[in-house]
C-alpha positions in Angstrom: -83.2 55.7 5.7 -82.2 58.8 6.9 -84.9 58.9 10.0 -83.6 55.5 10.7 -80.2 56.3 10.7 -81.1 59.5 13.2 -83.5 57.1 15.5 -80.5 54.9 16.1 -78.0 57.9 16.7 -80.4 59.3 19.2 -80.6 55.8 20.9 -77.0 55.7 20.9 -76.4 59.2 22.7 -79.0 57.8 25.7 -77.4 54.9 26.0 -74.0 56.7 26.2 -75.6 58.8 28.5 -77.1 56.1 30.9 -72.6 54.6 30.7 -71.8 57.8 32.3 -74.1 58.1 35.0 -72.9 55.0 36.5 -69.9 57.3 36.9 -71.7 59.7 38.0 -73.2 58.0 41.0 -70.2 56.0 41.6 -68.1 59.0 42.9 -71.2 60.4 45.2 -70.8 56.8 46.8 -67.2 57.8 46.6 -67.2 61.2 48.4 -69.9 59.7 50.9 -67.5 57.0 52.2 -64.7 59.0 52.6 -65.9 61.5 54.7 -68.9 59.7 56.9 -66.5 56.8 57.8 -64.6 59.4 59.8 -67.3 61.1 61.9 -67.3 57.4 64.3 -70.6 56.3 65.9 -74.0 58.6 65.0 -77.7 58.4 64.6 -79.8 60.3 61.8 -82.5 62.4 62.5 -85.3 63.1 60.0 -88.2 65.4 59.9 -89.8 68.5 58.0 -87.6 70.7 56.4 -90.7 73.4 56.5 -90.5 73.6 60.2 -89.5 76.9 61.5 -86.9 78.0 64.4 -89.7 79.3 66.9 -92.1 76.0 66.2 -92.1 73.5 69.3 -90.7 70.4 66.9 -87.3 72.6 65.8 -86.5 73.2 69.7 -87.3 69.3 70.3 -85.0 68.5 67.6 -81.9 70.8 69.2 -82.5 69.4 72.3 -82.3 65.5 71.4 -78.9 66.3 68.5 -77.6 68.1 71.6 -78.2 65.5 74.4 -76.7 62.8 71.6 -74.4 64.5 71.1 -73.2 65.4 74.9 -73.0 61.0 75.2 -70.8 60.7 72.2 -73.1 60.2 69.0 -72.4 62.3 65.8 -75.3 63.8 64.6 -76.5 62.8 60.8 -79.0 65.1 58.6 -80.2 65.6 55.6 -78.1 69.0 55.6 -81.2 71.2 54.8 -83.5 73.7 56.7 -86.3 72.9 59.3 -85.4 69.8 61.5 -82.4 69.3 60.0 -81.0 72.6 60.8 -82.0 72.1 64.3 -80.4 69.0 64.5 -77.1 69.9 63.1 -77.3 73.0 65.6 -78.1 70.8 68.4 -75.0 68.4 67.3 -72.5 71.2 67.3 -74.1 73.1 70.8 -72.7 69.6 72.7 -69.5 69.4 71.1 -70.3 66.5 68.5 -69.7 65.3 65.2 -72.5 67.2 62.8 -72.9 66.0 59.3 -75.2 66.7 57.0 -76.3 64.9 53.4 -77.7 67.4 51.3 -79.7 66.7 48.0 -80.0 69.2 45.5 -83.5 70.0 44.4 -85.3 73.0 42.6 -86.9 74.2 45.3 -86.7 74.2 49.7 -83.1 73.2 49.9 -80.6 74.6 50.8 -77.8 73.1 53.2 -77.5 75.1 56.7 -74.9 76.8 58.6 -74.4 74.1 61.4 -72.7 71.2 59.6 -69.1 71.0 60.3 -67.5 72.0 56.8 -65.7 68.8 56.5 -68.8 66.4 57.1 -70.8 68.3 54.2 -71.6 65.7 51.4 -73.9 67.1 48.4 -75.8 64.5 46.3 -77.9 64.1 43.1 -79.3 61.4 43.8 -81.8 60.3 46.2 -80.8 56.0 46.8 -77.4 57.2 47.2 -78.1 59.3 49.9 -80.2 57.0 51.6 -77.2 54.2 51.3 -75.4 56.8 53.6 -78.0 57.9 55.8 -78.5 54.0 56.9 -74.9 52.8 57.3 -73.8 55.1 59.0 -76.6 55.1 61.9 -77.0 53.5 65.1 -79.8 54.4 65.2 -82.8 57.0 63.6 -84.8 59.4 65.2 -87.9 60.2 63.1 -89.2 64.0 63.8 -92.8 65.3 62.3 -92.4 66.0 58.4 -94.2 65.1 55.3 -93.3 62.4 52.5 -89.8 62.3 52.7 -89.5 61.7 56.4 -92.3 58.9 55.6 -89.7 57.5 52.7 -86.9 57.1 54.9 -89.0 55.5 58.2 -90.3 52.7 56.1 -87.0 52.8 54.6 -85.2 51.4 57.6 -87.4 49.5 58.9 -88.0 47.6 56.2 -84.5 47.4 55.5 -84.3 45.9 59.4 -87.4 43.7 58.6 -85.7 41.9 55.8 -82.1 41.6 57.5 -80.7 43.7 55.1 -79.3 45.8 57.4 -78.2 45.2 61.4 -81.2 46.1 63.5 -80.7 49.6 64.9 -83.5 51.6 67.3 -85.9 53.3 64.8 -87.5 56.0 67.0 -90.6 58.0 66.1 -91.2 61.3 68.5 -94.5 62.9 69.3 -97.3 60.8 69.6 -100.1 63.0 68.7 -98.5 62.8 65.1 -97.3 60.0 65.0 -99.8 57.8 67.0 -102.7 56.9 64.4 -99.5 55.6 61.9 -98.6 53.1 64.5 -102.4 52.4 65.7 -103.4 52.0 61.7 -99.7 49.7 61.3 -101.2 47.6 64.4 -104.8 47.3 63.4 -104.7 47.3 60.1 -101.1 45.7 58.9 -100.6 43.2 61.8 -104.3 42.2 63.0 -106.8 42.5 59.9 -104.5 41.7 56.8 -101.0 39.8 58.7 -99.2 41.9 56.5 -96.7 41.5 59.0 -95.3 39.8 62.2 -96.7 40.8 66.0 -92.8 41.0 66.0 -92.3 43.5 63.7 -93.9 46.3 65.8 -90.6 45.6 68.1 -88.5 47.7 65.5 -90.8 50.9 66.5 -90.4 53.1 69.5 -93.2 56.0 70.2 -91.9 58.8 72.5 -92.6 62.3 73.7 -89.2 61.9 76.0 -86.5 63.5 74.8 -84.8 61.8 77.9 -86.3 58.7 76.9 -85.2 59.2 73.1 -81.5 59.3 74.6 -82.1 56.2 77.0 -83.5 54.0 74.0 -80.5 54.4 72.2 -77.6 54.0 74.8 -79.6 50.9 76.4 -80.1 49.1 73.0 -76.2 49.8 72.7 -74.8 48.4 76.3 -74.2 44.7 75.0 -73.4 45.6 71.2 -70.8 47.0 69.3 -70.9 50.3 67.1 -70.0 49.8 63.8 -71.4 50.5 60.6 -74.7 48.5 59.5 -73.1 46.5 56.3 
């Protein structure tokens, strides 16, 4: 009797537990809205947080937050080190909004020294900071990087795919690493299996322009309005 008395009590406590979380995640949502609903029209760049100041991809990174952010886009990151930090820098070297989303994990994050303080939102968990990396886009610009970058790519266009979500220009940069993705996506996904529509592939952009990058973006914007995607 006792042990079952104890198994219920501990049941109880996680369930209590799982009540408060809600709470929990409700104010991250919260915080998010507040502050990114005041930085005005942006795009979210994504890559490696392992990338280092002197490597080619950091530079490319600066370079496409700063021309953005020269033509009026705020700059949106995941607030850590690598391509983040070099997008942030980039956002606040032309004079533009520079936000950054951090998440806090055990180990390689750490938010960086180029968000404005004001547009720093910390999160603990993962969905809600992808809720606020989307709506708050116009568009993404996908840098090199590992699994998360990956995560968030399909993310959106899958999210765009299923009209979940406005369609927005999703933009992958350097097409020696990026190239046999898209090559196994058209072989593979769209000829061999159908897994999905010829059309699909339209949501994709492959660039090595940083020029280009910019000219994607403002041309896909000319006849639309910028507004948050839901």
């Amino acid at each position: 009797m006792i042990a079952k008395r104890t198994k219920q009590k501990n049941w109880n406590e996680i369930k209590t537990h799982d009540s408060w979380q809600i709470f929990k995640v409700m104010s991250e949502f919260v915080e998010g809205f507040e502050k990114m609903n005041k930085i005005g029209p942006s795009v979210t760049i994504f890559g490696s947080a392992r990338t280092k100041p002197d490597a080619v991809h950091y530079k490319q990174a600066q370079k496409i937050a700063k021309r953005l952010a020269k033509e009026g886009f705020g700059i949106i990151t995941g607030g850590g080190p690598g391509i983040m930090e070099a997008a942030n820098k980039g956002a606040q070297k032309g004079k533009g909004a520079s936000a950054g989303l951090n998440i806090e994990l055990p180990f390689e994050q750490e938010s960086n020294p180029y968000i404005d303080p004001d547009k720093l939102v910390d999160f603990n968990y993962f969905f809600v900071r992808k809720v606020m990396f989307v709506k708050y886009a116009q568009a993404f610009v996908v840098m090199p990087g590992g699994f998360g970058t990956l995560d968030e790519f399909f993310e959106a266009v899958t999210l765009i795919q299923t009209l979940k979500i406005d369609k927005f220009p999703v933009i992958l940069f350097d097409s020696a690493f990026w190239g046999g993705l898209v090559e196994w996506i058209k072989k593979t996904l769209r000829d061999e299996y159908q897994y999905i529509s010829p059309k699909d592939l339209d949501l994709i952009h492959l660039t090595d322009d940083i020029e280009e990058v910019v000219k994607i973006i403002k041309d896909f914007y000319k006849k639309r309005n910028l507004s948050p995607n839901f």
